[in-house]
Structure formats: structure tokens, C-alpha cells
N, C-alpha and C positions, 0 to 999 in steps of 0.2 A: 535457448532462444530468449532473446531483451524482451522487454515489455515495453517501455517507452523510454531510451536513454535520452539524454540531457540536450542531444538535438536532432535525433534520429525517434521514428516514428514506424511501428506497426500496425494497421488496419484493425488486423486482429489478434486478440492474444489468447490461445487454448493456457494462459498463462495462472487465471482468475480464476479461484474456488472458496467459494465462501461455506465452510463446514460447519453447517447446524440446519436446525431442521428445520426448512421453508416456509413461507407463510404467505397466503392468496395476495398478494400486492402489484403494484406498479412497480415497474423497474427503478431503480436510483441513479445517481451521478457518484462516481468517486471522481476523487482527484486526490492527487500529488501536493502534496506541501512541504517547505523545508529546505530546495536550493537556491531559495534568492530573498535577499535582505528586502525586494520593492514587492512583495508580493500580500501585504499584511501579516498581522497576528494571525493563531492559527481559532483567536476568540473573533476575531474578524473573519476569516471564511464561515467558521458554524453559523455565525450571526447575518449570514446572506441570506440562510436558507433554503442557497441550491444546492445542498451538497447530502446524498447520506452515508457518505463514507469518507474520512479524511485518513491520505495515507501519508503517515512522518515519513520523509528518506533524508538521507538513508543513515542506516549501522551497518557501514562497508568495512570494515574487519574484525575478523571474526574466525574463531576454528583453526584447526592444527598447530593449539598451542598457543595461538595469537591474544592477546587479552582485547575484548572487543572494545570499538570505540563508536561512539556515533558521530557522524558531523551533518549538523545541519546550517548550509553555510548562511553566513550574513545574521544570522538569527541570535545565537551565543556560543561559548566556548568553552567544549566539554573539557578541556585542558585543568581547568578552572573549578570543576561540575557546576558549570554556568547553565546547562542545558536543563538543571531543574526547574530553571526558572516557565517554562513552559507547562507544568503540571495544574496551574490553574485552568490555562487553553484548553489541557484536554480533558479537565475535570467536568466545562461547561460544554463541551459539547456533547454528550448524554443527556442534559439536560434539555436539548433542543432534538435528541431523536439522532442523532450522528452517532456513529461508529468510526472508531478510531484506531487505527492498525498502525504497525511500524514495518516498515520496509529494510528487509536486509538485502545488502548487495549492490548493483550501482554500477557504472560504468567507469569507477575512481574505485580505485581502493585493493585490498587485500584479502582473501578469502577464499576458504575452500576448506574440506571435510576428507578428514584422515583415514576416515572407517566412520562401522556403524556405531561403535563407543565413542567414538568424539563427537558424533551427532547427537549422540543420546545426550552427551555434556552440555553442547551449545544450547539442545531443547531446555535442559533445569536452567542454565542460564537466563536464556529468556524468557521464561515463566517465571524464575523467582525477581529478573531484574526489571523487568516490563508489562507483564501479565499477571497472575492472581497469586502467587507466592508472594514471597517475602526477602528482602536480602537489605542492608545494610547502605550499598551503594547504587541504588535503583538512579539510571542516569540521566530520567525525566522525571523525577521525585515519586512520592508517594503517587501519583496516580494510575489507575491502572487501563491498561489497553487491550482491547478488544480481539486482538490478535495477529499475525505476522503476516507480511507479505513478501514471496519472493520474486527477486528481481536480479537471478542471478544470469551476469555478463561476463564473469569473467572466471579463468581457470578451467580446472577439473567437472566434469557434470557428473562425478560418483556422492554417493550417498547424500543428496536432494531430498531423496525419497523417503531414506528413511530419517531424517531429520522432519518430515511433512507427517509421518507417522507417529512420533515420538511428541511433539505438538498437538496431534490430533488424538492421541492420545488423552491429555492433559484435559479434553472436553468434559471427560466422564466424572472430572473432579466438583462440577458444578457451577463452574463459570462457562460459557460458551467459547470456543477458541475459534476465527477463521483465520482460515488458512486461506492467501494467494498463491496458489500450488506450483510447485515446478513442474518443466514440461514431460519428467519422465514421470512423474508423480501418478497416480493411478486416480484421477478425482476428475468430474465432468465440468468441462469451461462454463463461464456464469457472464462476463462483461465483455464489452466491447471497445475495445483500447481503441482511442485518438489522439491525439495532439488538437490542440485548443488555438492552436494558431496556424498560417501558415511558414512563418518563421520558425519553428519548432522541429519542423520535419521537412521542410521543402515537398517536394510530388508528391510524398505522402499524404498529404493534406487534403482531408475532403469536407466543405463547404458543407457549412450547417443545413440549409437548405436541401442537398441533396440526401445526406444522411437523415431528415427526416423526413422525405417523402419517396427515395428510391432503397434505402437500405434496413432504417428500424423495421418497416412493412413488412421485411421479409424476414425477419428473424424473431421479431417479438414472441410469434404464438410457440417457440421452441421452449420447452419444459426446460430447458438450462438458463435460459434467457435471465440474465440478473439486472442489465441496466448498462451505462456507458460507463466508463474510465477514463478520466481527460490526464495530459501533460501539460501543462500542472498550472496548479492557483495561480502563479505571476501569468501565464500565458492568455488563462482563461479569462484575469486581473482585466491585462490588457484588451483583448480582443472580444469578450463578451460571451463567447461559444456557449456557456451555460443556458444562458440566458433566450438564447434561439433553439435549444432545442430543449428545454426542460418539458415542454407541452404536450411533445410527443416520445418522451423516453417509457 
């Protein structure tokens, strides 16, 4: 099951799991950054201060031997390891209280999981290449991210699971890792996926207004209840979505 592809939209996504231990709060905003060059820096969304989760997309290849790549389009050119250049971005937004996750998978791309030993590979990968290890060729530089988000659209749906374990695993190392869970994953949904425009999603599309007065209502007082999930900074960029319901999330 997608979570928000590039122009198609889900109401809701049992997709979202943030793995660590919760704490009495208001709900947050994530959002999507990273497939469009008009959408700002990613030190210009934290610096809005509607957001408390920014999610990179994507790192759509990846697993069964594939060596991963990330592309975030309009932004730089991992080709290059031009994509380091973005590690001050996400070094400031901690600094403002944001969480920062990287998104694998995507509606483009190549991926999929050979068993539960290639899962186990892909998880050290990402924890030494993105998260609180260490490795050589980290492909948004030294900084480090808060944890993965899956967004997988395409292929095989074997071994998700144990890839979200293998990750959630890596908690107990002393950094926090969240996890945006896949659907077969065994962890309780937390957000509320949208599209931030009506161009994003066509019917999809539900009008800020309704969403906060016929729909957060009903869902807020739910012990899972984490917050909204928009597609994405250029959309929200454009159309403002944050900004009408940040009041009531």
C-alpha cells in the first residue's frame, strides 16, 4: 500500500509508525521534501516552523544486490555525491525541534528484498549510511537522521517486516530510530496522510476546513493518533494546507 505517490493520494495510511516512547503532546505535521527543485531548502521548511517531521524522498534503489542510490530530484546529484551538500539542512533542523527521516521507496525506482539476510544488510546500511553508525560514504554527509520511512510502491511486499525489525532493532543502540512502518509490519498507525493540494491527488483531496472540523474530531482522542502527514513541501509550498490546519492538528 503507497502512502502518498508523486500524484496520487491516500486519506489514510496504516503506513506511519514512529518507534520510541511517546510523550503527552499535540499532534505534529510531517511532510515530504526532496522531489521538486521549487519547493525550497530543506533549512527553509524547518525555518517555517510548521513542520515536526521532515521526510527526504526518496532512496528508491536499494536491496537484492542493488547498490543504493538516493535521488532527490532538482535539489543535487548523487551521481556527483552532490547530495552531501544538504547535511547542514538537516543538521538545523534538530535545532528547531524537527525530526528528520529518510524515505525509501517511491513510485520511481528499483527495490525489493531477497530474504531476511538482505534485509538485515540493507538495515546496517542504513544505519551506518544515514543513521547513527558510521561509514565512509554517508550520501547526505555526516549528519545524522532520525530514522526511515517506508514508502514502498513497488515489487515484491516479502521481507518489509523484517527489514522494520532489523531497524527497530538498532533503537536499543542509543539513538532513537523511527520507523514509517510497512503495511505488513506489525506496529500501530500514528498519522494521517494527505495531499496538500488539490492538484496532488485529484478526489482525493480533502479541503483543509473539512479535515479540521469533521475529521481530526474524530480521531484525535485515539492513543495512536500522531498528527497529519502532507504531500509534500512544494504542494503545501504552494497551496498553504499547513498553515489552515496547524490549529487544530
Amino acid at each position: 500500500m503507497a502512502k502518498i505517490p508523486l500524484a496520487t493520494a491516500l486519506v489514510l495510511f496504516p503506513l506511519l509508525v514512529l518507534v520510541f516512547i511517546r510523550t503527552s503532546q499535540a499532534g505534529g505535521i510531517a511532510v515530504y521534501w526532496g522531489q521538486s527543485g521549487y519547493e525550497g531548502t530543506q533549512t527553509e521548511t524547518c525555518a517555517t516552523g510548521k513542520y515536526s517531521h521532515v521526510i527526504i524522498s526518496f532512496l528508491n534503489h536499494f536491496g537484492n544486490g542493488r547498490t543504493p542510490e538516493i535521488s532527490l530530484a532538482g535539489h543535487c546529484n548523487p551521481a556527483s555525491n552532490g547530495c552531501t551538500m544538504v547535511s547542514p539542512s538537516i543538521r538545523y533542523c534538530p535545532s528547531r525541534g524537527i525530526k528528520v527521516l529518510l524515505s525509501i521507496g517511491g513510485r520511481i525506482g528499483s527495490y525489493s528484498l531477497a530474504s531476511s539476510m538482505d534485509a538485515k544488510n540493507v538495515a546496517n546500511y542504513f544505519w551506518n549510511n544515514v543513521l547513527g553508525g558510521q561509514s565512509p560514504s554517508r550520501p547526505l554527509g555526516d549528519a545524522i537522521l532520525d530514522g526511515i520511512d517506508f514508502d514502498i510502491e513497488l515489487g515484491s511486499t516479502l521481507h518489509w517486516d523484517d527489514l522494520a525489525r532489523y531497524l527497530k532493532a538498532y533503537s536499543q543502540s542509543g539513538r532513537v530510530v523511527h520507523l514509517n512502518a510497512a503495511p505488513q509490519c506489525p506496529f500501530p498507525d500514528s498519522f494521517v496522510g494527505l495531499p496538500a493540494a488539490s492538484v496532488a491527488s485529484g478526489s482525493r483531496y480533502i479541503p483543509p476546513n473539512v479535515l479540521a472540523s469533521q475529521i481530526l474530531p474524530l480521531i484525535k482522542g485515539s492513543p495512536k493518533y500522531g498528527g497529519v502527514m502532507l504531500w509534500s513541501r512544494y504542494f503545501d509550498y504552494r497551496s498553504g494546507y499547513s498553515s489552515y490546519i496547524k490549529g487544530s492538528v
